[in-house]
C-alpha positions in Angstrom: 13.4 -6.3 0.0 13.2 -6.7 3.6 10.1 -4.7 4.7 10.9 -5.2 8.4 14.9 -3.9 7.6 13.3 -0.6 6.1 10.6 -0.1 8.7 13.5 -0.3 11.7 15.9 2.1 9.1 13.7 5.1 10.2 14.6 5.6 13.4 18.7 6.3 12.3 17.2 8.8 9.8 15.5 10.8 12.6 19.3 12.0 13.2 20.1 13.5 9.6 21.3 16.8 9.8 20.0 19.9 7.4 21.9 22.2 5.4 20.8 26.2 5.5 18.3 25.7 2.5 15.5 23.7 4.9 16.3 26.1 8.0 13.4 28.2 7.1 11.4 25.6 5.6 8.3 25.5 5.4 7.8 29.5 5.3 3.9 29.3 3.9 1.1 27.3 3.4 2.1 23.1 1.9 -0.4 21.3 0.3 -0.7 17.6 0.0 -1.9 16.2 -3.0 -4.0 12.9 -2.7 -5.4 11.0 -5.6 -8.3 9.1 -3.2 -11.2 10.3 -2.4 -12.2 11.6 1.0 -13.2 9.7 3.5 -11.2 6.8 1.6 -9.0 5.2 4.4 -5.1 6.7 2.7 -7.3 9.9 2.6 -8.1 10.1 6.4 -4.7 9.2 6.9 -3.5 12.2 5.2 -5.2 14.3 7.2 -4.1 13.0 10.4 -0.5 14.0 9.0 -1.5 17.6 7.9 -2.6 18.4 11.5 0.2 17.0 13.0 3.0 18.8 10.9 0.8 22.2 10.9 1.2 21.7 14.5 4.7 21.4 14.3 5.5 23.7 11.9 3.6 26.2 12.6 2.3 26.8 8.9 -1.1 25.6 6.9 -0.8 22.1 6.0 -3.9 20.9 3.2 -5.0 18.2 1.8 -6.6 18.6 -1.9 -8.1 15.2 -2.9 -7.8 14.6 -7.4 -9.2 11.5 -7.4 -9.7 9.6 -10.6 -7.8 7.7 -13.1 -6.6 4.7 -10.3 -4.2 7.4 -8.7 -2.8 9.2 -12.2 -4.6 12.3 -11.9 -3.0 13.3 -9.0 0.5 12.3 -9.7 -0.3 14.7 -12.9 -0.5 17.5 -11.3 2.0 17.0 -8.3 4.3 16.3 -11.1 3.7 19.7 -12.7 4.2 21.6 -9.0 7.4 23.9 -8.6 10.2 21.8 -7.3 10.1 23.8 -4.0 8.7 21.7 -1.2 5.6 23.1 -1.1 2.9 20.5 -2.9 3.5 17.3 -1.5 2.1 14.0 -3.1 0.4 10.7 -0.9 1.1 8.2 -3.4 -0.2 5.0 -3.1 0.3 1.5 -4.7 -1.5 2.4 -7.6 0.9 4.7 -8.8 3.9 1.8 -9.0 1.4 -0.4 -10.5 0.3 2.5 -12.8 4.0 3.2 -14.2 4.2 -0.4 -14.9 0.6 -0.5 -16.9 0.7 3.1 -18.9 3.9 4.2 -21.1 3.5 7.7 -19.5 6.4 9.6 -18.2 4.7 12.2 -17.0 4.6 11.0 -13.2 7.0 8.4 -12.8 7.5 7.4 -8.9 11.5 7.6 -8.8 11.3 9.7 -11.5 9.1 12.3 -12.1 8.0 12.2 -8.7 11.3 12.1 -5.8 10.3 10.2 -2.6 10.5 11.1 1.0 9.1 8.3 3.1 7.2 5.5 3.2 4.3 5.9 5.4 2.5 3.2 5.7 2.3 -0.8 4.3 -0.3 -3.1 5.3 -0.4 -6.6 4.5 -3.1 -7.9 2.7 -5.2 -11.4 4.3 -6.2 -14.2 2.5 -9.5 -15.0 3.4 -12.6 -17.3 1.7 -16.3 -18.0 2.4 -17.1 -20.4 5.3 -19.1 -22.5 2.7 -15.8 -24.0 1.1 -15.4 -25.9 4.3 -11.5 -25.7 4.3 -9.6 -23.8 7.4 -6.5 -24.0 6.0 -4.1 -23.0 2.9 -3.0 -26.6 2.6 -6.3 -27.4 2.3 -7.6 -24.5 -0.4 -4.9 -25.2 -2.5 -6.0 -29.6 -2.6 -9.3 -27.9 -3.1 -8.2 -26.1 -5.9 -6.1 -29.0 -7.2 -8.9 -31.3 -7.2 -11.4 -29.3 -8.7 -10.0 -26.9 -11.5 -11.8 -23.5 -12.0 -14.3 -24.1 -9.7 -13.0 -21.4 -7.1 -13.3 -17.6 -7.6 -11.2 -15.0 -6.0 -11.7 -11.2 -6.3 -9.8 -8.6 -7.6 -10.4 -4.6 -8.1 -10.0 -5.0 -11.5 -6.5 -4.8 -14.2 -3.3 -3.8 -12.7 -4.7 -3.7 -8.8 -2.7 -5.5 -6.2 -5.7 -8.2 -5.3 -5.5 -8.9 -9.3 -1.8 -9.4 -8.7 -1.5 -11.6 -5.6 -4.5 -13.7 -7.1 -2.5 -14.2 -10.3 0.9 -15.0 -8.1 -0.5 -17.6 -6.2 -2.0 -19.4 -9.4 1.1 -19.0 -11.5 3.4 -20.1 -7.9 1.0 -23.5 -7.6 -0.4 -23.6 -11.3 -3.8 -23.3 -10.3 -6.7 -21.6 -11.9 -9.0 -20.2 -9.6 -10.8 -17.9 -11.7 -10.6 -13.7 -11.0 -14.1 -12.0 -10.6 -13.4 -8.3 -11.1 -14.8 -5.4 -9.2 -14.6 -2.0 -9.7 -12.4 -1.0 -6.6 -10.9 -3.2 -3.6 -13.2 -4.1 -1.3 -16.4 -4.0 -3.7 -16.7 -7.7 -3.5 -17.0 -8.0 -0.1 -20.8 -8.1 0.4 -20.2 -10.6 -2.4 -17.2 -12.7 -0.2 -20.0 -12.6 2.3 -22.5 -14.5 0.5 -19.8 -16.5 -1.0 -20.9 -15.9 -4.4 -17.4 -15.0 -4.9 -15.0 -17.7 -2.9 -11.9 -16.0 -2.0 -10.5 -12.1 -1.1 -7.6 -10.0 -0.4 -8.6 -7.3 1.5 -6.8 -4.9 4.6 -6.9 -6.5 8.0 -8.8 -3.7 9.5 -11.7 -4.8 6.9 -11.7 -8.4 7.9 -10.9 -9.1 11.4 -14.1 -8.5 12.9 -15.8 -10.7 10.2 -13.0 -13.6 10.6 -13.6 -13.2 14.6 -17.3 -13.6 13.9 -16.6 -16.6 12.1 -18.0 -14.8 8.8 -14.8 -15.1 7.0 -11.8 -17.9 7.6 -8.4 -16.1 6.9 -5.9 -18.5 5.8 -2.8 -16.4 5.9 -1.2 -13.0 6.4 0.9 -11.8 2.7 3.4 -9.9 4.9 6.4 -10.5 6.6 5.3 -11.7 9.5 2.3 -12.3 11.9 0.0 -8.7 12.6 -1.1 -7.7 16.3 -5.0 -7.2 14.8 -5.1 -10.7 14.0 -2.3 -12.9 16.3 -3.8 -16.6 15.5 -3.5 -15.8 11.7 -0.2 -17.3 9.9 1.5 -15.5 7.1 1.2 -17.2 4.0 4.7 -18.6 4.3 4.7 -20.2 7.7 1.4 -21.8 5.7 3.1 -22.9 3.3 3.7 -20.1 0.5 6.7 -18.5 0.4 7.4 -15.7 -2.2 4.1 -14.4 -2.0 3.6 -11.0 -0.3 1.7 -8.1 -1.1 0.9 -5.1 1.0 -0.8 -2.1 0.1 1.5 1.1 0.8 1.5 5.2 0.5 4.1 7.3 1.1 5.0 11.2 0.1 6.6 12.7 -2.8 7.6 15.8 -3.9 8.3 17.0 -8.0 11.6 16.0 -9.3 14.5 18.3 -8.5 12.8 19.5 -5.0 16.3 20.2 -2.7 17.7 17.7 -1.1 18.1 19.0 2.5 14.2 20.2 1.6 13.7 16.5 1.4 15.5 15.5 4.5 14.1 18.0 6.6 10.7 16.8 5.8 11.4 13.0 6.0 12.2 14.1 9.1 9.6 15.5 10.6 7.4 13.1 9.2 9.3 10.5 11.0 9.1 12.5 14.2 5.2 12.5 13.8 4.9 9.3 12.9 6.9 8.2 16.1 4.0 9.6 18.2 2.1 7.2 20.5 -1.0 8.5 18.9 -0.2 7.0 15.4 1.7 3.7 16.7 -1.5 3.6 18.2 -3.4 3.6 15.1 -1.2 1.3 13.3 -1.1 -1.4 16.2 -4.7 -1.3 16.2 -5.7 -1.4 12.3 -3.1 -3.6 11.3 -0.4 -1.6 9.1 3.4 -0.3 10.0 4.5 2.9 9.6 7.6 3.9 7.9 9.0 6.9 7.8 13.0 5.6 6.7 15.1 8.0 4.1 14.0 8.8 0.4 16.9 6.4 -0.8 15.4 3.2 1.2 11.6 4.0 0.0 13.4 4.0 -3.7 15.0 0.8 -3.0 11.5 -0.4 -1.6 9.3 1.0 -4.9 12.2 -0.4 -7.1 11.4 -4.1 -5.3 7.6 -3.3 -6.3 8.3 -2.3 -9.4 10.4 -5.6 -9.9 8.2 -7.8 -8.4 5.0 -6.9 -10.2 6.5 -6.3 -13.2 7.1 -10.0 -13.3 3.4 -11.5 -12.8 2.0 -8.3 -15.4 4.7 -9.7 -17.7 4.1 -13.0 -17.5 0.6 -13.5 -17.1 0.2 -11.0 -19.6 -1.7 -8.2 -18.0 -3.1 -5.4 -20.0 -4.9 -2.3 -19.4 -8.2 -2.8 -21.8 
């Protein structure tokens, strides 16, 4: 799916009208449901948006953090909320990648869980130890040729997108640069560092200081295209790997069989927020977009996940231990 199509979709969605059933929406306190825990970067983010649409509505706005379980516990109990509008759920990747790991219906995204907007997507970057001496993804990959299981990269263990994108790019060029899990993304980078481990995936915001520094060499953007935080860095394609994107994302939900035009109304405003200099700010600065496009694109968009990492788990095998 075309990320930068979906991104542009939500300004035209800002123009939806509502039927009577949203006019007097939100009447009461809404609480958002979010399965990191705080401080987490999705978590701070969360709250950012509570302020803003208590602002605008005029009513309480919480966050409640049920971290555990890579994301599941909180889809749990968002699933199990009245269908009214009033318990929202920040999903995040883990939750796609989740329903494609566990035979649980519980808190299916698309399913279980109805979505309202994308919020935000940020690229992963490829980046590897300065002791490898290569400053270029033509020139990892001959490294990796030429000497077979002697590279490492890291991953936050089975079923998390750095697992995935490692796998991708060994199954795309039939490598085998060997995974070193860690128990959560971005463990491995005191590790990455040192260059005990030889090769990450981590958020922009994480590395760019450290590849400016000369601490880490990035070798390629997994997005769309080139990010403001880090200009001189290609995407993996114009370096020559196509098909191989992977962004971590978060957007809201809402229990299965929540109103439509309850739906619409808060895509919406959530939009309308999101259009703010304040957060443009914030996503120009720590390298992510910002969606904010209607519940029917952000299906499409988890359907495109779902598909996509569906593949690499079923091929390579993948299995929650």
């Amino acid at each position: 799916m075309n990320l930068a199509r979906f991104f542009c979709g939500a300004a035209l969605a800002l123009a939806l009208p509502f039927g009577a059933a949203a006019q007097d929406y939100p009447a009461k306190l809404v609480r958002i449901i979010e399965p990191a825990g705080p401080g987490s970067a999705v978590d701070v983010f969360a709250r950012k948006l509570a302020e803003q649409l208590q602002t605008r509505w005029g009513q309480p706005v919480v966050v409640e953090n049920r971290p555990g379980a890579n994301s599941a516990i909180g889809a749990r109990e968002a699933a199990k909320a009245a269908p009214d509008g009033y318990t929202l759920f920040h999903a995040n990747i883990n939750n796609s990648l989740n329903d494609l790991l566990v035979n649980d219906a519980c808190c299916k995204l698309n399913e279980a869980l109805q979505p309202v907007t994308l919020l935000t997507a940020t690229p992963l970057v490829m980046v590897v130890t300065p002791s490898l001496n290569v400053r270029t993804l033509k020139d990892y990959l001959a490294l990796a040729r030429a000497q077979p299981q002697a590279l490492t990269f890291a991953s936050g263990g089975t079923g998390s997108i750095t697992q995935l994108v490692g796998t991708k790019l060994n199954m795309v060029e039939g490598l085998k640069v060997q995974e070193v899990p860690y128990k959560a993304i971005g463990a491995e980078l005191p590790d990455l560092l040192a260059g005990h481990v030889k090769t990450g995936y981590l958020a922009p915001v994480v590395v760019a200081q450290l590849i400016k520094a000369g601490k880490l060499v990035a070798l390629g953007v997994a997005g769309p295209h080139r990010i403001p935080i880090l200009p001189d860095v290609p995407t993996l394609a114009e370096a020559g790997l196509p098909g191989v994107e992977a962004s971590g994302w978060n957007g809201l939900f809402v229990p299965a069989g929540t109103p439509r035009n309850v739906v619409r109304k808060l895509q919406a405003d959530v939009a309308a927020v999101m259009a703010s200099p304040a957060f443009q700010a914030d996503a120009h600065d720590l390298g992510y977009e910002l969606g904010g496009a209607g519940s029917e694109e952000f299906a499409a968009y988890i359907r495109s996940e779902v598909n996509k990492w569906g593949g690499v788990i079923r091929d390579a095998r993948i299995r929650i231990q």
